[in-house]
C-alpha positions in Angstrom: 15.3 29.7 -13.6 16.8 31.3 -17.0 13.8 31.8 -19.4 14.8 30.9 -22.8 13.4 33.1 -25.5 14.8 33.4 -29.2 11.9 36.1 -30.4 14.2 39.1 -30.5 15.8 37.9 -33.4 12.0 38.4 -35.4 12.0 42.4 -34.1 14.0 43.7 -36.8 16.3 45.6 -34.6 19.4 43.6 -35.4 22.9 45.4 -36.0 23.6 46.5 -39.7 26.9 44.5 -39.7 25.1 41.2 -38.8 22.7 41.9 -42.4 25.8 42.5 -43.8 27.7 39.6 -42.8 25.1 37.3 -43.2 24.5 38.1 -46.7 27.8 37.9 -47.9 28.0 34.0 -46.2 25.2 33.2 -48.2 26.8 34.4 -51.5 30.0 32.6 -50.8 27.7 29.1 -49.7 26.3 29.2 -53.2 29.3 30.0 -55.0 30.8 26.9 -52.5 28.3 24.8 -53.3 28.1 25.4 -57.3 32.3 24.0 -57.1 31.6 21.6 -54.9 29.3 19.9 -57.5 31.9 19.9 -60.1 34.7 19.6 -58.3 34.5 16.4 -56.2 38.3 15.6 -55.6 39.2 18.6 -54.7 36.6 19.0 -51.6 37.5 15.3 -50.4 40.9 16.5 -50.6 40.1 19.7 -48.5 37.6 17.3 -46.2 40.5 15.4 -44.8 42.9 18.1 -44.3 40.3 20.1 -42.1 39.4 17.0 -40.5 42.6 17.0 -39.1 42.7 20.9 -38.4 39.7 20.4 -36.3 40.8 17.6 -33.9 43.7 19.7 -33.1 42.4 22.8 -32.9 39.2 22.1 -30.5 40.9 20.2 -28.3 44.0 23.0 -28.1 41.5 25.2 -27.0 41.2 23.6 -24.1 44.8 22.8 -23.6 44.8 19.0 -24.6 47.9 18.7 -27.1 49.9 16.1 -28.7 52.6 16.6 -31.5 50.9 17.2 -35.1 52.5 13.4 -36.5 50.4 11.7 -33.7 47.5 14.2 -34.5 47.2 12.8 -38.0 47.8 9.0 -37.0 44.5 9.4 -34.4 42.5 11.0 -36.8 43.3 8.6 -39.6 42.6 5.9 -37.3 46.0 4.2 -37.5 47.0 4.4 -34.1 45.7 4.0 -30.9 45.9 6.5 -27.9 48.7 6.6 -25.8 47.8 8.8 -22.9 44.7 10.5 -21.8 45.5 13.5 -23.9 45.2 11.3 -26.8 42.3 9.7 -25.8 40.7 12.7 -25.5 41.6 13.6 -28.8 40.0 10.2 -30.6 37.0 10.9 -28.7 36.7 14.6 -30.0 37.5 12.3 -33.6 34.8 9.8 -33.4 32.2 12.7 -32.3 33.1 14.8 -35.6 32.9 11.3 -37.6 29.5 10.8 -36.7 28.6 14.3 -37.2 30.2 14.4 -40.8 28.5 11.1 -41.9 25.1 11.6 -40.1 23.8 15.1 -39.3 21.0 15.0 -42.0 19.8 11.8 -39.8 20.5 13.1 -36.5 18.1 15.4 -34.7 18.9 18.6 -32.3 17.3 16.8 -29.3 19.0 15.9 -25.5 19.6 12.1 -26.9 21.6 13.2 -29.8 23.9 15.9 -27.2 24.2 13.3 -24.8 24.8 10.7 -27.0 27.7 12.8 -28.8 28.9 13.4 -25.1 29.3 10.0 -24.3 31.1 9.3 -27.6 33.6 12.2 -27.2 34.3 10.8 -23.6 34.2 6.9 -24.6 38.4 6.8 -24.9 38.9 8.7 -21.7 37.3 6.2 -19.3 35.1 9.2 -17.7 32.0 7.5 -15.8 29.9 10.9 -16.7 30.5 10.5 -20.6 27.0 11.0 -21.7 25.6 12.4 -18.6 24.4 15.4 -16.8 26.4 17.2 -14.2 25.5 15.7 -10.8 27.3 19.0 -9.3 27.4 22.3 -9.1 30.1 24.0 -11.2 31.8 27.3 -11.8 33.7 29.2 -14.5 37.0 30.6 -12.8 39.3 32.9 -15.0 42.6 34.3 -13.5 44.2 37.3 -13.5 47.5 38.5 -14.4 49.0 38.0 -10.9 47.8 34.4 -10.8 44.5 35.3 -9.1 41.8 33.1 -9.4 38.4 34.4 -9.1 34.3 33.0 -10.0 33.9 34.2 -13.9 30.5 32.9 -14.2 28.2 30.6 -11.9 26.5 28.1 -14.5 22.9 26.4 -13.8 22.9 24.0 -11.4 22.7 20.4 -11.1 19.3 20.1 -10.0 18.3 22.6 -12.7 20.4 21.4 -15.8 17.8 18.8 -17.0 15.0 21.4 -17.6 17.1 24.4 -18.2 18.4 22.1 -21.3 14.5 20.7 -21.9 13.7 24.6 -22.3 16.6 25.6 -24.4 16.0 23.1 -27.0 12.5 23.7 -27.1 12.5 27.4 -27.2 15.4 26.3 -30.4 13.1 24.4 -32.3 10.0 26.8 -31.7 12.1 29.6 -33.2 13.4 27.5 -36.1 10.0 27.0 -37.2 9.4 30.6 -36.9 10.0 31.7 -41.2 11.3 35.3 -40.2 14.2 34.1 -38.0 17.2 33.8 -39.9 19.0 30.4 -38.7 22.3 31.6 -39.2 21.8 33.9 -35.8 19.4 31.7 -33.7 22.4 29.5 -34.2 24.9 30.7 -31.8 22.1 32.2 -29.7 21.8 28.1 -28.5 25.1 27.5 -28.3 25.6 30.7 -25.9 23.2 29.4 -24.1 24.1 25.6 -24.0 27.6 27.0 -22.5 25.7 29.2 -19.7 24.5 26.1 -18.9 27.6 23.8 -19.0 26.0 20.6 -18.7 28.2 18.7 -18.2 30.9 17.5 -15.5 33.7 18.2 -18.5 33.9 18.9 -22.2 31.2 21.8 -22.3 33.8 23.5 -24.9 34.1 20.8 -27.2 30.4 20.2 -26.8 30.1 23.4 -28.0 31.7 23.0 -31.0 30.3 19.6 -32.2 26.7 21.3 -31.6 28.0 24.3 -33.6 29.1 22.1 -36.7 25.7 19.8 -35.9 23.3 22.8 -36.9 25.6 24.5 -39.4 25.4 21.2 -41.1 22.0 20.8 -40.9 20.7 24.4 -42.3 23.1 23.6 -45.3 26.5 25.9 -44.3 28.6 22.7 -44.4 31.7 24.8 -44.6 33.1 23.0 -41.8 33.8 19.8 -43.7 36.4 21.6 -46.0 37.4 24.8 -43.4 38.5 24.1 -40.0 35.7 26.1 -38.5 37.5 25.4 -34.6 40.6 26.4 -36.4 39.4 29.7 -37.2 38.5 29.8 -33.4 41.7 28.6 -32.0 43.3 31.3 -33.9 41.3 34.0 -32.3 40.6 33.0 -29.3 41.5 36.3 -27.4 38.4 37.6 -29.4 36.2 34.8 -28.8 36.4 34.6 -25.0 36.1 38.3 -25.3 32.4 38.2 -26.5 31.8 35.0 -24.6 32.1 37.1 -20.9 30.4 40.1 -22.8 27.3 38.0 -24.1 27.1 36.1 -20.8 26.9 38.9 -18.2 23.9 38.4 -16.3 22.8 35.9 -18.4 20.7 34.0 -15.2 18.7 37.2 -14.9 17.5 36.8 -18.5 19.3 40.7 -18.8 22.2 39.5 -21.1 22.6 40.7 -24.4 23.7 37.9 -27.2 24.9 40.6 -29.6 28.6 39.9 -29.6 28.1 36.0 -29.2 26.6 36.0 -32.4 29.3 38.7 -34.6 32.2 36.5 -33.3 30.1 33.5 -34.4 29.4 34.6 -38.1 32.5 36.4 -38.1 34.1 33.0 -37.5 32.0 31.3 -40.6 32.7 33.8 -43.2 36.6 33.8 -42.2 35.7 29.8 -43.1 34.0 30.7 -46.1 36.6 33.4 -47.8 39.2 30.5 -46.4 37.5 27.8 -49.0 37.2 30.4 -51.5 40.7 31.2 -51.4 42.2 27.7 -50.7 40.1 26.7 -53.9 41.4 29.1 -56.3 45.0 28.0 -55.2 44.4 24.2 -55.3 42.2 24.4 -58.5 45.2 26.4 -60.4 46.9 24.4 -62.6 47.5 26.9 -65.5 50.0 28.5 -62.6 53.3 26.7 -61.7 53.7 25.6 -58.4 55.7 28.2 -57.2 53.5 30.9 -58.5 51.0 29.1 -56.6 53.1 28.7 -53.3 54.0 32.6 -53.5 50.1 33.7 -53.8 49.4 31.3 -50.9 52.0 33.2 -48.3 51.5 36.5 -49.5 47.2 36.4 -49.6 47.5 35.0 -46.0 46.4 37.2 -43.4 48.0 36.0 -41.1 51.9 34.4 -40.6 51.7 31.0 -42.1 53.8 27.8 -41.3 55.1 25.5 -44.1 52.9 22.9 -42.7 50.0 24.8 -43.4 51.3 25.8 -47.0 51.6 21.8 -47.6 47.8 21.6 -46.2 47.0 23.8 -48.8 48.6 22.7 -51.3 49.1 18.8 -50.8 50.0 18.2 -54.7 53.2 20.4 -54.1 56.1 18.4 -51.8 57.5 19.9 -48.8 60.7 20.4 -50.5 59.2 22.6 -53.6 57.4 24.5 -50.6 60.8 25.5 -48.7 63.0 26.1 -51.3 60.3 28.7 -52.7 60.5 30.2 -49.3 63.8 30.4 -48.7 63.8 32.5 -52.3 61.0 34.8 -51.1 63.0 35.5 -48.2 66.4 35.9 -49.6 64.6 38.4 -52.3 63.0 40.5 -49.5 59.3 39.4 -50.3 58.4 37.7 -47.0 60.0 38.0 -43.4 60.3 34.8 -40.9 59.1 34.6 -37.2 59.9 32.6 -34.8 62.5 29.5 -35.7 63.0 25.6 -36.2 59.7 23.8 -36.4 57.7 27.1 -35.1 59.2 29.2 -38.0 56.1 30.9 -39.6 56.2 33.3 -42.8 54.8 36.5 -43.6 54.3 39.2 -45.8 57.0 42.4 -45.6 
């Protein structure tokens, strides 16, 4: 069975970048964490938007969609599921809920994983919800002529109890361990909990609700304000990418976590310059709206929706927000793509 072993991150051999990366988070988390002292509103404001962002987006990930108006009425609680897509979207809700409220109470241990599984699987009437696989199960991808093939064979049933037992104590051996900086043993465990897959379905999500757990609890609570599954969704090429990289004989303990762990941090610091930037829009109220809408579109990096624009700015209306547009566009500063409801903007 997979020997799980966290030691390599003490040997000082790490990539430059990772240093890099990982110092400039922890500059932005203080600089987050002096604003969010003084400026209250603003971060509940932010909380509930990315709330939102983060249903959606985890559970698009794994191709369970409904339209953005019945997004926000599940999350906000005022409506009840309508289908199983639904219902797997209020699960994935009442998970993140009792993440957001309780993570400094709630310890990294199989109770806590299994009783977030059961939760995220409570609306969906799945009889495993909160249990471990009782079969075998494989990772298939397919190819571009519709081929489907074995990806990745995960631990088995009969092994997934103390493959898991092992994982979470090798975890919390190596968080103990002064010279190991958190912020990569962090998505060394979640590689890991994924080569496992667990669980009969949701090993994704699960994923992601662990991810946010221990962000949470070594203080990068970025999450609660940035949609840190948003920032996956939107590069997900990437992220699958260095999934099948960092997995590659992973049973044979001769994997290397490496790219796991760049998309990982990668993914937090997009979060973190994300807050830094939504904040200095929101918080500018010695610039007029407009001025404010025009910086938002044009410091994006990527094409932006007027949706999003109102997400970032919810003290402007929707109106202000399109007929600003429809200026920038008729004066040549922005170009459009796509049309209707998908009609995104972007720099020229």
């Amino acid at each position: 069975m997979r020997k799980f072993d966290y030691s390599f991150l003490n040997n000082g051999l790490l990539p430059a970048n990772l240093i890099n990366i990982t110092g400039a988070i922890y500059s932005l988390k203080t600089g987050s964490e002096i604003r969010k002292d003084k400026y209250e509103k603003i971060f509940t404001e932010l909380e509930k938007i990315a709330k939102v962002e983060s249903v959606k987006s985890s559970n698009a990930i794994e191709g369970i969609v409904t339209s953005d108006e019945r997004i926000k009425e599940i999350v906000n609680g005022s409506s009840k599921p309508l289908n199983h897509n639904e219902a797997e979207i209020a699960g994935y809700r009442d998970a993140l809920n009792e993440i957001h409220l309780n993570y400094k109470s709630i310890e990294f241990n199989e109770h806590t994983i299994l009783r977030l599984h059961e939760i995220m699987m409570s609306y969906s009437g799945d009889r495993y919800g909160g249990k471990y696989k009782d079969e075998d199960n494989v990772i298939i991808e397919i190819d571009n002529e519709g081929n489907r093939k074995v990806r990745f064979k995960p631990t088995s049933a009969a092994k997934t109890p103390k493959a898991m037992e092992q994982m979470i104590l090798a975890y919390l051996e190596a968080r103990d361990n002064a010279n190991i900086n958190e912020l990569l043993l962090i998505p060394c465990v979640i590689l890991d909990f994924l080569c496992i897959h667990p669980f009969k379905d949701g090993n994704g999500r699960m994923s992601r609700l662990l991810s946010l757990l221990l962000l949470y609890k070594n203080g990068f609570d970025v999450g609660k304000y940035i949609s840190f599954e948003e920032q996956i969704n939107k590069n997900k090429g990437y992220y699958y990418e260095t999934l099948k990289k960092s997995s590659t004989n992973w049973e044979e303990c001769e994997n290397t976590y490496i790219p796991y762990i760049e998309n990982f941090v990668t993914t937090l610091y997009m979060c973190y310059k994300e807050l830094d930037k939504r904040f200095s829009v929101v918080n500018s109220n010695k610039i007029t709206k407009k001025a404010r809408i025009e910086a938002t579109v044009l410091n994006s990096l990527t094409a932006i929706s007027k949706s999003e624009i109102c997400n970032i700015l919810p003290d402007v209306s929707p109106t202000t927000v399109e007929a600003v547009l429809g200026k920038m566009v008729k004066d040549g500063l922005i170009e459009t793509i796509g049309n209707g409801r998908n009609t995104k903007y972007r720099k020229k």
